[in-house]
C-alpha positions in Angstrom: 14.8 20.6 8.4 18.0 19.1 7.3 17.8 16.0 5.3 19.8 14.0 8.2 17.7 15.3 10.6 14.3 13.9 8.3 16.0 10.5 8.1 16.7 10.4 12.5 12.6 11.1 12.5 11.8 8.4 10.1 14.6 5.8 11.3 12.8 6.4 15.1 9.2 6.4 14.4 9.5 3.3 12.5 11.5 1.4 15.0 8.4 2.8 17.5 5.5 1.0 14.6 7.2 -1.8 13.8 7.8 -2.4 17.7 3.9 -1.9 18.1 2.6 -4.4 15.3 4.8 -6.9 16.6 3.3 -6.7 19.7 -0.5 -7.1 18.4 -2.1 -10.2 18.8 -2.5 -12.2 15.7 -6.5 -12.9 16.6 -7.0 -8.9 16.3 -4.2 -8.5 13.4 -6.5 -10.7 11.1 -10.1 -9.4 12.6 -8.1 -5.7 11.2 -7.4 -7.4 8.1 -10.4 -9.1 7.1 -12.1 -5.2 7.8 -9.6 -3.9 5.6 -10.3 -6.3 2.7 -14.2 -6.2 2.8 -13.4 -1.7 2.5 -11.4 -2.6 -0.1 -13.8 -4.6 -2.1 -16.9 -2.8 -1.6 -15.0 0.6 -2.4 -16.8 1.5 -5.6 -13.0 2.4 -7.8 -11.5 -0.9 -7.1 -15.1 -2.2 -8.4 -14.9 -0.6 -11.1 -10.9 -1.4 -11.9 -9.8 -3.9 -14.8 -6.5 -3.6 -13.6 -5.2 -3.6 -9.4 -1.6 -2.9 -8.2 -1.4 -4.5 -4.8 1.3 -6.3 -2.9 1.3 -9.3 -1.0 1.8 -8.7 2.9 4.7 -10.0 4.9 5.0 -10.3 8.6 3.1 -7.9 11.1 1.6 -5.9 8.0 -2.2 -5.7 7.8 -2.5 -8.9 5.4 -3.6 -8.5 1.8 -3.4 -12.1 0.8 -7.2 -12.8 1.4 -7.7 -9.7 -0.8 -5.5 -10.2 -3.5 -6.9 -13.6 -3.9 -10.8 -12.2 -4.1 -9.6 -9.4 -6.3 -8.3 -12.4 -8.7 -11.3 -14.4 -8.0 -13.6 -11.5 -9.2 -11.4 -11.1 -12.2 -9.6 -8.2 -11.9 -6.1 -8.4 -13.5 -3.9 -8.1 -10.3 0.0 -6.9 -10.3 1.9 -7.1 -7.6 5.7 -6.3 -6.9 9.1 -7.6 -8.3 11.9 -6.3 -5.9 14.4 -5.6 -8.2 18.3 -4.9 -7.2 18.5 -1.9 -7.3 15.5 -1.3 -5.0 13.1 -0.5 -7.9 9.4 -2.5 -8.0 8.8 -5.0 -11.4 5.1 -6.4 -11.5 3.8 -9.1 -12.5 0.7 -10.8 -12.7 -1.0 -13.2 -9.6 -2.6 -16.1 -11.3 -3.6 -17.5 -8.1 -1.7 -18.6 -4.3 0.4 -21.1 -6.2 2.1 -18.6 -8.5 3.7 -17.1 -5.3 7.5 -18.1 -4.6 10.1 -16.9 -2.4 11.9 -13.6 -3.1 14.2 -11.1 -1.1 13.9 -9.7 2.0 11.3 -12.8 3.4 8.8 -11.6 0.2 6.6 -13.4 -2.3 6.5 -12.6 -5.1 4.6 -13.7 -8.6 6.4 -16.7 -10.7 4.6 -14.9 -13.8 6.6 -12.9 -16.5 7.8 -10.2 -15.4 5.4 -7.0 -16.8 8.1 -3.8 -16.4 8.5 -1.1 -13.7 5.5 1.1 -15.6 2.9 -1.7 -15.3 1.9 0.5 -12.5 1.3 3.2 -14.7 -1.2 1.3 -16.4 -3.6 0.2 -13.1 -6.7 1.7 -12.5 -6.4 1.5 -8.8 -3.1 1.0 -6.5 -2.8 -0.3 -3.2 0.1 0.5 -1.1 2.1 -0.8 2.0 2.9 1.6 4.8 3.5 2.1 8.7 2.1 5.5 9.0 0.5 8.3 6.8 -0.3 11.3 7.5 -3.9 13.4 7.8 -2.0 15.1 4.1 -1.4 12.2 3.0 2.6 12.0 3.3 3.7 8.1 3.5 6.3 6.3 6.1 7.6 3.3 4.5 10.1 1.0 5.4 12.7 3.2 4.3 13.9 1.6 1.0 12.3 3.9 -1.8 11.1 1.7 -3.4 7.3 2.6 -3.4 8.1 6.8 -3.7 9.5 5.5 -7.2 6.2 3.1 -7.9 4.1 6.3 -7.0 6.2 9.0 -9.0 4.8 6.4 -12.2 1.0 6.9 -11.1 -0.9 9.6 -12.6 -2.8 12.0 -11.2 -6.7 10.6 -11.3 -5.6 7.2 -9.9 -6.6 6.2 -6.7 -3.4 4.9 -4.2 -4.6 3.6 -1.0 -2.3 2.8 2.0 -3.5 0.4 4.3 -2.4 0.8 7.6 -4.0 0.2 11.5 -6.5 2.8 13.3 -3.8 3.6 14.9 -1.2 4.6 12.1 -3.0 7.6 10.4 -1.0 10.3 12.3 -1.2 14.1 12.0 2.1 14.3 10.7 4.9 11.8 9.4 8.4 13.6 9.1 9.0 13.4 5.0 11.8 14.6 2.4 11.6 15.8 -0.7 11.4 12.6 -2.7 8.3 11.5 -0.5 5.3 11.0 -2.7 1.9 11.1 -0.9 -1.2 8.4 -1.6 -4.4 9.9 -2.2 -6.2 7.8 0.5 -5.9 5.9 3.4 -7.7 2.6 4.8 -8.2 2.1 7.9 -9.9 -0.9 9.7 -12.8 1.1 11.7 -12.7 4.2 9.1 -12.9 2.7 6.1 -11.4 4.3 3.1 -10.4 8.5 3.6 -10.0 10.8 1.0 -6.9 12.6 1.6 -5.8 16.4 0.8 -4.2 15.0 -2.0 -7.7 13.2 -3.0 -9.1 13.0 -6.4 -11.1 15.9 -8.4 -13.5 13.3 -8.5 -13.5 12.7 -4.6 -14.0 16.7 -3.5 -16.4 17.4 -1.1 -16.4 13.4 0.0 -14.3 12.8 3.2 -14.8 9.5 3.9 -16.1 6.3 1.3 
């Protein structure tokens, strides 16, 4: 399929999610998230991880900030995004709901020193924003790149977990070249999926 025709798909189907969270009721959006969090926590590789990528959720997203702030509690080292210029992601650390100021776009982001654009490289597990992903694991962001590149750094036995709604892991999600799938989903009745693109160390285990 034509690269233009890729980008019509993507521009469409988020314009149909994005339309769709807005409309769900804050009372269920935070029931979803509070499901999300606990399969997060009790998920046996972000147990185990020293080191979290995360990100701190804005508007209609499923929120993380109830997570990232147990993750911290428990005393894992927790990195979340920089938005740099040029799209790219910085991290740097969370030391806590204070250390959280105003950034681009309507995001917070970490007051801490700023750690480099291969801090992701480094974490044990990474958690991921998304509107969609597929049953093979293919992402829809919001269409700036700027999480294909964060992914591109990961290596191969890491766990990256989208969070999205039940009603977000999709059969298929129109993708380009440049697309980098995550390796599992999470999902507020599922729990955490194994995707095709799962882990050696997840085969033969559908669903965590």
């Amino acid at each position: 399929m034509p690269t233009s025709d890729v980008q019509a798909e993507k521009t469409a189907l988020r314009k149909r999610l994005i339309a769709r969270r807005s409309q769900m009721p804050e009372s269920l959006r935070n029931g979803y998230s509070r499901l999300l969090r606990d399969h997060l926590l009790e998920f046996p590789q972000v147990s185990a991880a020293g080191t979290v990528a995360a990100y701190f959720s804005v508007g209609s997203e499923p929120s993380t900030r109830s997570l990232v702030f147990a993750l911290w509690k428990q005393g894992h080292y927790v990195v979340l995004p920089v938005l740099l210029p040029g799209g790219d992601l910085d991290w740097a650390s969370y030391e806590g709901p204070d250390s959280m100021v105003p950034g681009p776009r309507g995001l917070l982001e970490p007051s801490e020193a700023r750690r480099g654009a291969e801090t992701v490289a480094r974490a044990e597990v990474v958690i991921v924003p998304a509107l969609a992903v597929s049953e093979s694991g293919m992402r829809l962001g919001r269409g700036g790149g700027s999480y294909d590149r964060a992914l591109a750094r990961v290596g191969e036995q890491v766990p990256t977990i989208a969070l999205v709604y039940d009603d977000e892991l999709l059969p298929s999600v129109p993708a380009a070249p440049h697309d980098r799938p995550v390796r599992a989903v999470a999902t507020p009745s599922r729990g955490i999926t194994w995707l095709p693109s799962r882990l050696s160390l997840a085969v033969g285990k559908s669903e965590c």
